[in-house]
C-alpha positions in Angstrom: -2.8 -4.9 21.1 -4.4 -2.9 17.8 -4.3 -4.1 14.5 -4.3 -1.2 12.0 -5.4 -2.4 8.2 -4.6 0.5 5.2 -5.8 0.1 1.9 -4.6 1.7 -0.9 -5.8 2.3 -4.9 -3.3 3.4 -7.1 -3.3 4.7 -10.8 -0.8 3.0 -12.9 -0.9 5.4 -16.1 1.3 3.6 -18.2 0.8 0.2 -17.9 -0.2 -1.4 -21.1 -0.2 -5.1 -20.1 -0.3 -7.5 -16.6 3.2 -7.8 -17.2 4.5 -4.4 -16.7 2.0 -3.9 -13.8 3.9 -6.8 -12.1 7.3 -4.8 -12.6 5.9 -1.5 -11.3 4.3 -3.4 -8.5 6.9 -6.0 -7.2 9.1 -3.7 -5.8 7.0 -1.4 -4.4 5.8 -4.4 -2.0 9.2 -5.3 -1.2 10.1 -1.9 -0.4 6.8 -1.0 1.7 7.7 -4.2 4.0 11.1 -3.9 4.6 11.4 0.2 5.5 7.8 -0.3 8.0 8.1 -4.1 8.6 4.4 -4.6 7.8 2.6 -7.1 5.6 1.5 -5.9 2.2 -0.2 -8.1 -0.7 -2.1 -7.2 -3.6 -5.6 -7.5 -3.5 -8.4 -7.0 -5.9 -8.5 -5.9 -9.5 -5.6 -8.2 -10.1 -6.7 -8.4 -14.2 -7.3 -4.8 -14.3 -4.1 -3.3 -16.1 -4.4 0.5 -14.7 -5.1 -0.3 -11.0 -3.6 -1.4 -7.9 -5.3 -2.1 -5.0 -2.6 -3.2 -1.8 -3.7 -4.2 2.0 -1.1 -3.5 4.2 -1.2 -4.7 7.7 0.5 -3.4 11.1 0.1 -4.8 14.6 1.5 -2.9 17.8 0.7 -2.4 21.3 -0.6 1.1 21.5 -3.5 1.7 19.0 -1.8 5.7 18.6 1.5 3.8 17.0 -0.5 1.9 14.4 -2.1 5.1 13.3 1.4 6.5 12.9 3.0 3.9 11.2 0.4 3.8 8.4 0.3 7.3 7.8 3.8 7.1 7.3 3.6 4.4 5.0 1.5 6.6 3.3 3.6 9.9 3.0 6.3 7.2 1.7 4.6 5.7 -0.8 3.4 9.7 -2.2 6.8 10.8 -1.9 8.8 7.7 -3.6 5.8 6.9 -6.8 4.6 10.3 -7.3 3.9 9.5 -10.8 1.7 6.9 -9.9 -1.0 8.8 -7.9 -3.0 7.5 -4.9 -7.0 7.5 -6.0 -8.0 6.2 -2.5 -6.6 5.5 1.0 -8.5 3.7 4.1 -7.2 3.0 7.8 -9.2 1.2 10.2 -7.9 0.8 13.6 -8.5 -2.5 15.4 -8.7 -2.4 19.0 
């Protein structure tokens, strides 16, 4: 069994208060774990207006399938919030 962790930074532009970084957040979390079935939280720079930074977790048997399915969260995410831009992205693979 692997364990594949990907973290993600993200740009939010327009957000102007903690409040409307919870409502441009929210559903992106809800969407990210019910499409890819993966655990995602919010972690870091949680009183930082203008930045995201989400875990998201995947377990499977073959370590090649856990590669797969994060890169695909990660081509979903660019293609769904393109106008709020990835500034980093990091996959470790644990075997």
């Amino acid at each position: 069994m692997s364990v594949g962790i990907l973290s993600l930074t993200i740009h939010l532009p327009e957000c102007h208060s903690l409040k409307e970084k919870r409502r441009l957040v929210k559903p992106i979390l809800a969407r990210l774990h019910k499409e890819f079935n993966v655990s995602v939280v919010e972690y870091g720079q949680q009183d930082t207006w203008q930045c995201c930074e989400l875990l998201i977790a995947c377990a499977a048997s073959p370590g090649a399938q856990v590669e797969r399915t994060l890169e695909s969260v990660v081509a979903f995410y660019e293609s769904h919030w393109p106008d709020l831009p990835l500034t980093q992205e990091k996959i470790e693979i644990i075997i």
